[in-house]
C-alpha positions in Angstrom: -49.8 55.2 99.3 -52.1 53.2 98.0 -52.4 54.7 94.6 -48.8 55.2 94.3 -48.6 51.1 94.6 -50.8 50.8 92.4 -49.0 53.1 89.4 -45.6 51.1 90.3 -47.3 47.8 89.9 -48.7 49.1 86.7 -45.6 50.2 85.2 -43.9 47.1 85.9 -46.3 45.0 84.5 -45.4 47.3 81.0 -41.6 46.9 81.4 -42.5 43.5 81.2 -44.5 43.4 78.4 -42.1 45.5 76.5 -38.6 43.4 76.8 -40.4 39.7 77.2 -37.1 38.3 75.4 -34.8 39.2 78.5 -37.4 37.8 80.7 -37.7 34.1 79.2 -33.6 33.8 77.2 -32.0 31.7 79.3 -28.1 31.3 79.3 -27.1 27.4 77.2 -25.2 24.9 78.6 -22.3 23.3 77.8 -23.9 20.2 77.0 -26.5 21.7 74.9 -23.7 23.2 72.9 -22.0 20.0 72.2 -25.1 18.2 71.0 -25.7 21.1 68.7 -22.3 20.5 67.4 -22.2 17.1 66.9 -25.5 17.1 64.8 -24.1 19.5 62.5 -20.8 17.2 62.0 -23.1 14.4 61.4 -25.6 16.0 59.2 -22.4 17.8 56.8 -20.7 13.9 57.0 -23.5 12.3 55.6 -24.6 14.1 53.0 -21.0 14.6 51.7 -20.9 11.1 51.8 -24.3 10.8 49.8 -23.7 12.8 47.0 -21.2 10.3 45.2 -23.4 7.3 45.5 -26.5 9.3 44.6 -24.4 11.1 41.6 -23.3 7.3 40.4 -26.9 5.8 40.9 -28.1 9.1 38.3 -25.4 8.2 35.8 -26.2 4.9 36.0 -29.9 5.2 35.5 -29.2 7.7 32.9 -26.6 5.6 30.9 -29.5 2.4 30.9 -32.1 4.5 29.6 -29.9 5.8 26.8 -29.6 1.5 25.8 -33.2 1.1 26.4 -34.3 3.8 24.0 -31.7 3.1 21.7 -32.5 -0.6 21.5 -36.0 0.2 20.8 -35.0 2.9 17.8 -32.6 0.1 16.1 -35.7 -2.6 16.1 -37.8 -0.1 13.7 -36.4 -0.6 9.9 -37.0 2.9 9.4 -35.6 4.0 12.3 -32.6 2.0 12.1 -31.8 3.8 8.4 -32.1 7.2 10.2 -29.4 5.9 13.2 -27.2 4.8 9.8 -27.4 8.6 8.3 -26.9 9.9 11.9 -23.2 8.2 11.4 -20.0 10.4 11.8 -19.2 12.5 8.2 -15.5 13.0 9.5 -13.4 9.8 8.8 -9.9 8.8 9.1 -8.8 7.0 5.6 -5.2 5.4 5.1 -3.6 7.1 2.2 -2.9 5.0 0.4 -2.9 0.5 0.2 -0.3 -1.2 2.0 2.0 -3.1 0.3 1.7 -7.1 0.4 2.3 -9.6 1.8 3.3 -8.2 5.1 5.7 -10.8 7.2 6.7 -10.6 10.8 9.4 -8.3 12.0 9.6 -6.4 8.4 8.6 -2.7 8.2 4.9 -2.1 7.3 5.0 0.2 4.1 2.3 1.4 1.8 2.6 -0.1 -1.9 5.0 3.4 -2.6 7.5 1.8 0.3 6.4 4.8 2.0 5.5 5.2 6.0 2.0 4.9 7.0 -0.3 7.9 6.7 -3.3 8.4 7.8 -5.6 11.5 6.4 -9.2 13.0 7.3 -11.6 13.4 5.1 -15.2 14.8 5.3 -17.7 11.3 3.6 -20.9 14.1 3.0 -21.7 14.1 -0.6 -20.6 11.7 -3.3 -16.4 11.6 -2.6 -14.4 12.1 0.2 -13.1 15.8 0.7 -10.1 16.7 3.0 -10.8 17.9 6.3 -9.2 19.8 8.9 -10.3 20.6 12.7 -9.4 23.4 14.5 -7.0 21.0 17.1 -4.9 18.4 16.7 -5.8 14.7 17.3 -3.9 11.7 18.5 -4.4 8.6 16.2 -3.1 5.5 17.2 -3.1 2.2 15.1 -4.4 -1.1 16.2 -4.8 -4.5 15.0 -8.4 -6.0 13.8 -9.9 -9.3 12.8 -9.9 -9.7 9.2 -13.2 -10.7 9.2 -14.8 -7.2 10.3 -17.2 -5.9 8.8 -19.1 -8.4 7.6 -19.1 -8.7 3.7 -17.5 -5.0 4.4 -20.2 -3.7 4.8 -19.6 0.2 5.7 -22.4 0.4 8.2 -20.7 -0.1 11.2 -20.1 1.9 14.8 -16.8 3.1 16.6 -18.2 0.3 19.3 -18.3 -2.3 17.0 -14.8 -1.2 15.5 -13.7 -1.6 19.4 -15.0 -4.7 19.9 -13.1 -5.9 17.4 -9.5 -5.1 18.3 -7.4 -7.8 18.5 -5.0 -7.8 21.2 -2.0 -10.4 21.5 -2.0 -14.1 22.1 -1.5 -15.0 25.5 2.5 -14.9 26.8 3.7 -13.0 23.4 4.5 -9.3 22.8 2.4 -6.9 21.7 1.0 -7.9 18.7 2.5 -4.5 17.3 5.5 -3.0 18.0 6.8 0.6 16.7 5.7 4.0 16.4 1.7 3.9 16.9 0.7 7.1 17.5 1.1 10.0 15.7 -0.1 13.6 16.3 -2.9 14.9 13.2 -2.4 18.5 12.5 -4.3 19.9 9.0 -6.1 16.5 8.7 -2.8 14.7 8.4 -0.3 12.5 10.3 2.3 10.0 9.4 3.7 7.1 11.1 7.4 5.7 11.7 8.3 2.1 11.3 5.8 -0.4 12.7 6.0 -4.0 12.2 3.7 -7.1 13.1 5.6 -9.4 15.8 3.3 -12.4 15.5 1.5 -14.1 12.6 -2.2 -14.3 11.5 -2.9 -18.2 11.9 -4.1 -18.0 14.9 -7.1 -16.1 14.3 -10.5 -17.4 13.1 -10.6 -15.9 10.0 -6.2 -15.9 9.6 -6.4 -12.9 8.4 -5.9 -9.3 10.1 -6.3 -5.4 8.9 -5.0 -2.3 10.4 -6.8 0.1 11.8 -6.5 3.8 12.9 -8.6 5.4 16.1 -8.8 8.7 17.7 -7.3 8.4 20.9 -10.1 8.8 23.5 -9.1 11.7 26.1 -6.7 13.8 23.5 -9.1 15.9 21.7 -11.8 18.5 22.6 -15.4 17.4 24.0 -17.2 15.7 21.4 -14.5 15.4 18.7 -13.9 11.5 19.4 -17.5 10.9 18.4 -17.9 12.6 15.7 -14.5 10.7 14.0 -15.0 7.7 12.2 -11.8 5.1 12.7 -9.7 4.1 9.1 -9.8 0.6 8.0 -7.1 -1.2 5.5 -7.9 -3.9 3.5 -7.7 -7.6 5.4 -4.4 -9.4 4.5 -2.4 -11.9 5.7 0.7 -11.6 8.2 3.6 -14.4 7.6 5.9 -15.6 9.6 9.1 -13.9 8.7 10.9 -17.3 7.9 8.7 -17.3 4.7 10.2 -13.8 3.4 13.3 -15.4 2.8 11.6 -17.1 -0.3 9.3 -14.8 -1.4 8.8 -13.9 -5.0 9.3 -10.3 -6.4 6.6 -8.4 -7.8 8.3 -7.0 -10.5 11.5 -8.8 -9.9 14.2 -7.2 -11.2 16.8 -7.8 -14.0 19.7 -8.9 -10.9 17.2 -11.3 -9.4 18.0 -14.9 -8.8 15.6 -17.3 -11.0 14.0 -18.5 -8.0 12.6 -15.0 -7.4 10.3 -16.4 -10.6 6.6 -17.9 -10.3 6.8 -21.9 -10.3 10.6 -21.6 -9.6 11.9 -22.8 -6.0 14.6 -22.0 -4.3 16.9 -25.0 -4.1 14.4 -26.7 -6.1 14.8 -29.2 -9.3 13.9 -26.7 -11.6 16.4 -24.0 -10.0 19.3 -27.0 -9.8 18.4 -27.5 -13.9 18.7 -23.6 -14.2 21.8 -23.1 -12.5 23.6 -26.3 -14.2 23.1 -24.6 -17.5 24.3 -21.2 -16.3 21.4 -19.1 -15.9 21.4 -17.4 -12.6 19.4 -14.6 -12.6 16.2 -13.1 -13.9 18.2 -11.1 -16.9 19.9 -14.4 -18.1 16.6 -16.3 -18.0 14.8 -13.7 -20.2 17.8 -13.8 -22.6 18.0 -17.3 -23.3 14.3 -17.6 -24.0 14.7 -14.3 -26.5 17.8 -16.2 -28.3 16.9 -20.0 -28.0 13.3 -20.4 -26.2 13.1 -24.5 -27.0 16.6 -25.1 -25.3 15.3 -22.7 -22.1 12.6 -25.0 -22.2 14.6 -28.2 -22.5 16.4 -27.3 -20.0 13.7 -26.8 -17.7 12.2 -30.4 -18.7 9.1 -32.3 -18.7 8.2 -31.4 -14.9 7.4 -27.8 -16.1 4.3 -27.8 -18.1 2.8 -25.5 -19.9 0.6 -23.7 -18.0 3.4 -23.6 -15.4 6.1 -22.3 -18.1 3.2 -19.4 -19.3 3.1 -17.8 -15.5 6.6 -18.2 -15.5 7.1 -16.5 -18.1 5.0 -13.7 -18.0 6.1 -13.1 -14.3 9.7 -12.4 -16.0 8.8 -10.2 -18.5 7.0 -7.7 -15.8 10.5 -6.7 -14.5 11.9 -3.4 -15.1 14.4 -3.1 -17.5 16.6 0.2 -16.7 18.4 2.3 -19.0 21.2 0.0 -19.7 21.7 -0.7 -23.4 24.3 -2.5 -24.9 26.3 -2.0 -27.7 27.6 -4.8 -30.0 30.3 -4.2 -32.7 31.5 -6.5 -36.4 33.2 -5.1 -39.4 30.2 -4.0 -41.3 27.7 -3.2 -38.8 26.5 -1.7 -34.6 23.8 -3.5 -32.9 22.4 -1.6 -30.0 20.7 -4.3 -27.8 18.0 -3.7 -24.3 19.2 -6.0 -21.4 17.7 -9.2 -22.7 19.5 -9.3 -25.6 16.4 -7.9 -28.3 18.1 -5.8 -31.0 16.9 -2.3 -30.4 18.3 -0.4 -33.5 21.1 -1.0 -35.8 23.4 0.4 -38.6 24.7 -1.6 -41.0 27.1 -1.1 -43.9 26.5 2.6 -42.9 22.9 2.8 -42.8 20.8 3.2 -39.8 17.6 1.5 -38.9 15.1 1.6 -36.2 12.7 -1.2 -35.0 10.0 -0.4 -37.6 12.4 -1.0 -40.0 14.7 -4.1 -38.7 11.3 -6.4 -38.9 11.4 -5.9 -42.6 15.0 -7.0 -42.8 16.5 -10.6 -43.5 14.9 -12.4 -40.3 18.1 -14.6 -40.5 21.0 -12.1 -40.5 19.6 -9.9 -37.7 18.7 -13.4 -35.8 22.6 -13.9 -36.2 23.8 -10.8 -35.1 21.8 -11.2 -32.0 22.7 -14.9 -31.5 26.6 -13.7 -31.8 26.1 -10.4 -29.3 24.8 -13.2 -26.3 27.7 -15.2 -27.2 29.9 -12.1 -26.5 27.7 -10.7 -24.0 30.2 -10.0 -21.8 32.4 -8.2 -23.7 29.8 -6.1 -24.9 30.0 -2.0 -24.5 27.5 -0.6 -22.2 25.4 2.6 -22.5 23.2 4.7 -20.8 19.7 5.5 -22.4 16.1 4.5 -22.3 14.4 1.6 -23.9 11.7 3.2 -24.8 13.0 6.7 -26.0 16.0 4.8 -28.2 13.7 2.5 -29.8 11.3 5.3 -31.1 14.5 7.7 -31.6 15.1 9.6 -35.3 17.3 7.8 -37.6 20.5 10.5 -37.3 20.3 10.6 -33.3 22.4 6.8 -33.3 25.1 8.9 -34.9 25.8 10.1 -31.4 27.0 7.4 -30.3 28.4 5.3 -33.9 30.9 8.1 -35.1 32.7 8.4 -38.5 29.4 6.9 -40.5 26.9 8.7 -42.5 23.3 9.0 -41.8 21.5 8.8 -45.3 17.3 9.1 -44.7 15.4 6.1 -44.6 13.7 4.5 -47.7 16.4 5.8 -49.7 19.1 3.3 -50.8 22.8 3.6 -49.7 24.3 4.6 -52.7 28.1 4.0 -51.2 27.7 0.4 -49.8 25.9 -3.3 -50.3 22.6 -2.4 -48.2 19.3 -1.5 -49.9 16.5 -0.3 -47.7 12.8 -1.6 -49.6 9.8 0.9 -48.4 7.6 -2.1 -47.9 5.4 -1.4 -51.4 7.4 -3.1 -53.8 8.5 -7.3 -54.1 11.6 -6.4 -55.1 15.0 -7.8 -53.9 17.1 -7.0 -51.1 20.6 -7.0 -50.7 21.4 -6.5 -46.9 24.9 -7.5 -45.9 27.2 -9.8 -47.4 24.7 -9.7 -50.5 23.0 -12.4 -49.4 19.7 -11.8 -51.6 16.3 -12.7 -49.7 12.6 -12.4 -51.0 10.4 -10.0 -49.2 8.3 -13.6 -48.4 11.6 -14.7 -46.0 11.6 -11.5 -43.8 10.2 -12.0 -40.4 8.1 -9.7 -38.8 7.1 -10.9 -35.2 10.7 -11.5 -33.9 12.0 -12.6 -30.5 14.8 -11.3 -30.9 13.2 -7.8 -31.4 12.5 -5.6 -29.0 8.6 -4.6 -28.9 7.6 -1.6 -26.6 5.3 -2.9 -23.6 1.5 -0.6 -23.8 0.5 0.6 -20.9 1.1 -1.7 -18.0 4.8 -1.9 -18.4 4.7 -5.3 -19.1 7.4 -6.7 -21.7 5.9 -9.8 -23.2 8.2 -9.9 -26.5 6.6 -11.2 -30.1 7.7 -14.5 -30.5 6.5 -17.7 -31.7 7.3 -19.2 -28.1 4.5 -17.7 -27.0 2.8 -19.3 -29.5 3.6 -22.7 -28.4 2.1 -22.0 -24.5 -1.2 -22.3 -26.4 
């Protein structure tokens, strides 16, 4: 019995030893459960409520070292020229200048009178080539202070070009109103109408220029920084009041003579002007190719030379159009520009050009000029450029001065009183109404004669009035 209690006792003890996890797990309870829980929900709370602060504290720290290790880069010279090189190659340029002055509430135009556009080109190299990203961009336009960059310089940031926006006064409208954004596609965008609604006085430097940006947030990662902002030249914006006086650069033939340098409107000169019946730009370049010393008379001692020089040559800039005019007599057809200068003419049957009218009797074609502005309204008008006419062949007049012949030049007209000299000989001339005239008496730098403009399209006739601004 003994040993049998013995063996049980023993066989215990192994059960024991084998499952000792049933002997010591004890049941939880409830409270134990609930403090577990809460932990948990504190522990999850917190650090969900962590994370944002520690993310902003990183950024933060990030971001200062950034301006810490920048500052240091930009105080080394050499350093400073390898931040320059490091700038954007991709720039937004305006296509072309914009067309001056600007005043308030009028459309802002490029000098074609053409919408705003903008275009991307890629600065690497010596010019600027077109460029083209593979997605669109949204450029807007802004206003800056005339006065950035300094001496315009070009080395300047897209910060610095942000800093320098200039936003509206205080109590007025934006400081731009209209369409001012536009999409890019293929390195191109235009804009609509945009006009300035406040002038530039009240600015440091009074003077603004437009700008164009990349809108931050509308392209692909990275895009904004690598585009470098357009720039226009700095101009002045005027209050709109002022564009009701403005000259006209060119002004044209139907101008009023206010429109003219050193003219003002409702002034003494214009009052003189109008008296004497010269209204518009046209009649005011006539009289002075006719009778120069009574436009001048007319004008008075106030207007001095220098002043009657610019106002002058200001004139003669306009365009003058394709309107010729044709002046009839018994013997002869004048064909005349707009400002009454004798273009080409055929007389008793023979035909001459311009070349050839400056070796005629200065005094008869003076007189046939001097009678067509007398008449100048009952004059015949016809279509055809200045230019081309006045460089025309000698039959092509025939077109338009039937039932005469066209004999060659340098030849004399064998049917009539008009004998054509070839310039090598002193003989005699008889032109019309055989007035007889020595080759000494012609005159060669006429007003009264048309003289193409070279190059800039400026007409600034030959004329001894000219000679007297001197």
């Amino acid at each position: 019995m003994a040993a049998k209690r013995l063996f049980d006792d023993s066989d215990n003890d192994h059960s024991d030893q084998s499952n000792p996890k049933r002997i010591k797990t004890t049941k939880p309870t409830f409270a134990s459960v609930i403090k577990e829980v809460v932990t948990l929900n504190f522990l999850e709370n917190f650090c969900s409520s962590l994370e944002p602060m520690l993310r902003r504290v990183v950024h933060e720290e990030v971001e200062n070292g950034l301006r810490r290790n920048l500052r240091s880069l930009t105080k080394a010279p050499s350093l400073r020229i390898q931040a320059i090189d490091e700038l954007p190659t991709l720039q937004l340029i305006f296509n072309k200048k914009l067309l001056l002055p600007i005043f308030t509430g009028s459309k802002i135009t490029d000098t074609e009178s053409n919408h705003l556009q903008v275009v991307l080109v890629d600065t690497r190299g010596d010019g600027k080539v077109p460029a083209f990203l593979p997605c669109s961009l949204k450029i807007e336009i802004v206003v800056l202070d005339g006065d950035f960059p300094a001496g315009d310089s070009e080395n300047w940031t897209n910060e610095e070009f942000d800093k320098h926006i200039v936003k509206e006064r205080t109590g007025k409208r934006p400081l731009l109103a209209g369409e001012l954004n536009a999409i890019m596609r293929d390195g191109l965008c235009s804009f609509g109408d945009i006009e300035f609604t406040d002038n530039s006085s009240w600015i440091r430097s009074r003077r603004f220029r437009l700008g164009a940006k990349v809108v931050q947030g509308t392209s692909a990662a990275g895009q904004v920084a690598r585009v470098r902002p357009a720039m226009s030249e700095s101009f002045v914006v005027k209050d709109h009041r002022g564009e009701l006086y403005k000259k006209h650069y060119p002004p044209s033939l139907d101008d009023d003579v206010w429109r003219l340098e050193k003219i003002g409107k409702d002034g003494a000169f214009h009052k003189k002007l109008s008296a004497e019946g010269v209204n518009t730009v046209q009649d005011f370049l006539k009289l002075n190719v006719i009778d120069p010393q009574k436009l001048k008379k007319i004008l008075g001692l106030g207007m001095s030379e220098k002043m009657w020089e610019v106002t002058l040559k200001h004139a003669w800039t306009c365009n003058m159009g394709t309107k010729l005019y044709m002046s009839r007599g018994s013997n002869y057809i004048i064909i005349l520009n707009p400002v009454c200068q004798v273009v080409k003419a055929v007389i008793n049957g023979q035909h001459y050009v311009l070349r050839d009218l400056k070796m005629m009797n200065k005094g008869y074609v003076e007189k046939l000029a001097q009678d067509a502005y007398a008449n100048w309204k009952s004059l015949e008008e016809i279509e055809g450029q200045v230019n081309e006419t006045a460089l025309l062949t000698m039959g092509e007049i025939g077109d338009q001065v039937p039932n005469h012949q066209q004999p060659k030049m340098g030849s004399s007209y064998q049917g009539g009183q008009a004998l054509l000299l070839d310039g090598s000989t002193n003989q005699m001339a008889s032109i019309a109404n055989n007035e007889q005239v020595t080759y000494n008496d012609w005159g060669l730098n006429c007003s009264y004669l048309w003289t193409p403009a070279q190059n800039s399209g400026r007409y600034f006739p030959e004329s001894s009035s000219e000679g007297d601004l001197h």
